[in-house]
Every structure is written in C-alpha cells, then in structure tokens.
N, C-alpha and C positions, 0 to 999 in steps of 0.2 A: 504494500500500500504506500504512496506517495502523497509526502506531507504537502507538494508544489509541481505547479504544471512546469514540464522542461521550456514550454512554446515560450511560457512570458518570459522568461528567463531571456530565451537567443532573440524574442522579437525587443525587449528593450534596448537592446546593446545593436539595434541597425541603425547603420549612418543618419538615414532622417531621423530618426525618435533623439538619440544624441545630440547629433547639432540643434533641433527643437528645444531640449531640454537645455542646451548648453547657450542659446539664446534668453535663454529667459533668467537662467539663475547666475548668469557672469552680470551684468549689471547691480544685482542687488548683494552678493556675494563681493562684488569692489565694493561698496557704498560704505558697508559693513566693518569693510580692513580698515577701508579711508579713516571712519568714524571712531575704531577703537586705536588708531595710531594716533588720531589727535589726540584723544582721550589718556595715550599713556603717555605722549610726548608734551603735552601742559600738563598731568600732572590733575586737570580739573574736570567736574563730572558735573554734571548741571541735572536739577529733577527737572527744570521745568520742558514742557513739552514742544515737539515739533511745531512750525506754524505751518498755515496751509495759505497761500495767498493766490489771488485770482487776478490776471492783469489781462485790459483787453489791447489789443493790439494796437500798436501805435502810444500807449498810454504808460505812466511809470508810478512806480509805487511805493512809499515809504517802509523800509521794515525795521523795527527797533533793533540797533545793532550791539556787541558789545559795551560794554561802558557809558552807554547813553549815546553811540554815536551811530546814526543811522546808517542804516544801507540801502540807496535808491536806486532800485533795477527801473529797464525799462524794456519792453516788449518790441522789437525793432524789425521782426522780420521775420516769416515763414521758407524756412526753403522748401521745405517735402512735407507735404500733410498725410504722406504715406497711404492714399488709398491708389487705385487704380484706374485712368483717367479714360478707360473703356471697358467698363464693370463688365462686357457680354466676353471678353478674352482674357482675363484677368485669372492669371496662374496662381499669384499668390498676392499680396499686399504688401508693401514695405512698413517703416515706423515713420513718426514724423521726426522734423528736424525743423528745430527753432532757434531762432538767434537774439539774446537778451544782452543790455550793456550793463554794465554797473556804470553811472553817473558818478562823477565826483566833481560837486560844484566848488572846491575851491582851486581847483587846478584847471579845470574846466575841459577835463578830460574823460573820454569814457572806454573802457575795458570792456571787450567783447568777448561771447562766449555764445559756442554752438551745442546745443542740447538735445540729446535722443532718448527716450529709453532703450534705443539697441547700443550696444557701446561699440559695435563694427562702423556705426555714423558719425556719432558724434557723442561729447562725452556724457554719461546718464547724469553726473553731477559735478560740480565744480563748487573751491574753496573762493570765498569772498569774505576779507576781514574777521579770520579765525571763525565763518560759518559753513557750510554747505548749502548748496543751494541746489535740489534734487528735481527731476524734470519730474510732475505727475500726469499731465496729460494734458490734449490739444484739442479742446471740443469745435469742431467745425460747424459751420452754418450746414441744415441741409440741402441737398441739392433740392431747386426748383427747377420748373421747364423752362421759366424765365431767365434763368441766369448762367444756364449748361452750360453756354460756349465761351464767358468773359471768366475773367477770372475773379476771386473772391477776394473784397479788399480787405487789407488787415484787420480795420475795426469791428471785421464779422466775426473775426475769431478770440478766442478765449483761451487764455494758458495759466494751466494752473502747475505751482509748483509747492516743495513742500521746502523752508528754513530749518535746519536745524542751530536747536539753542548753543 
C-alpha cells in the first residue's frame, strides 16, 4: 500500500510547474532577505505595521518617513500593464511594469524606479530612505468598445503599493 501517488511526485518537478512556481515565490522570497538584512544590519525592529498606499497616475503622494521626514513618491508612468493587446491569440499574459520617482524637493531632484511583481522585469521592491517600497498591484480601467484602439491615459490607472515601517 502506498502512502503517495509517484504521478504528483514526477508531475511537480516538470519545467513549466517549476519555473510557475519559481515565478511566483523569487519575488517575495527576495522581499523577505531584503527585509531581514535590514533588520539585522540596523540593529532595529519596528511593531508598527506595513502601509498600503494608493496613487493615481500622474499624481504623488506623501508617506511618513523615518524620523518625521517624509517620503514623496510619485506615479510617473506605465510601461507594460501586462495583459494581452489581442485577448483572441493571447498564449499567456505578462506582469505589469510601472515607473514611480521619489521626489526630493530640496534638491529638486527625483530618483527613478521601475517596478514588477515578476523580478525577471523589473524590481518587485526597492529601498527608499531606510524603507521599502513593494509593488502590490496595477488596477487598470476596463476595456470599453469606446476606447479599444487609443491608449489609456495614466490618470485611469491606479497603483497600489505597500511601505514598509
């Protein structure tokens, strides 16, 4: 009598199932290292919680930073919204890929940063003044019959990311 089927066994270890699985868990798997290297290389462990913040495109955002000194991102650009721009041939779907600046108004300079949750695109998170700042996701307008063929301007879209403390 057999405690386990052999099938599941050889069918999880096939190339698609793997790279499937190794798509999904390498981004939050970095997030992770990123988060507890900071955590032993200051030394400092914060209870308070993740933020989650919502910015619409074209638009920038305040988020309380370190020390009382804020951190203002700003929403600057979609490159890939990751769907399929002829849903009847469409093999698979990509991820999306967005581009946020951090603003720094006394230099008057801003830092750019391209964002995915796949990390083969672009990076799932990036450090900004001792925080992280984690891509969670790009809600798009939906498609109307009206609007197929132009493209969608930024202020349609919405990107939500999450800060950590």
């Amino acid at each position: 009598m057999l405690l386990f089927e052999p099938r599941l066994i050889t069918s999880f270890f096939e190339p698609r199932m793997l790279t499937t699985a190794t798509l999904i868990a390498a981004p939050t798997l970095m997030f992770l290292i990123a988060s507890l290297l900071f955590l032993l290389m200051t030394g400092r462990s914060s209870a308070a919680e993740p933020q989650r913040i919502e910015i619409r495109g074209g638009e920038s955002v305040e988020v309380p930073g370190p020390n009382g000194a804020p951190i203002t991102l700003k929403f600057s650009r979609v490159i890939s919204v990751g769907r399929c721009v002829a849903p009847a041939n469409c093999q698979r779907t990509s991820a999306p890929v967005v581009e946020i600046e951090q603003v720094q108004p006394a230099r008057g300079q801003a830092a750019r940063f391209r964002l995915s949750p796949a990390a083969h695109l672009a990076a799932p998170f990036v450090p900004v003044q001792g925080r992280f700042i984690a891509f969670g996701e790009l809600v798009t307008p939906p498609r109307e019959l009206t609007s197929a063929g132009r493209p969608t301007p930024l202020d349609g879209y919405v990107l939500r990311l999450t800060v950590t403390p």
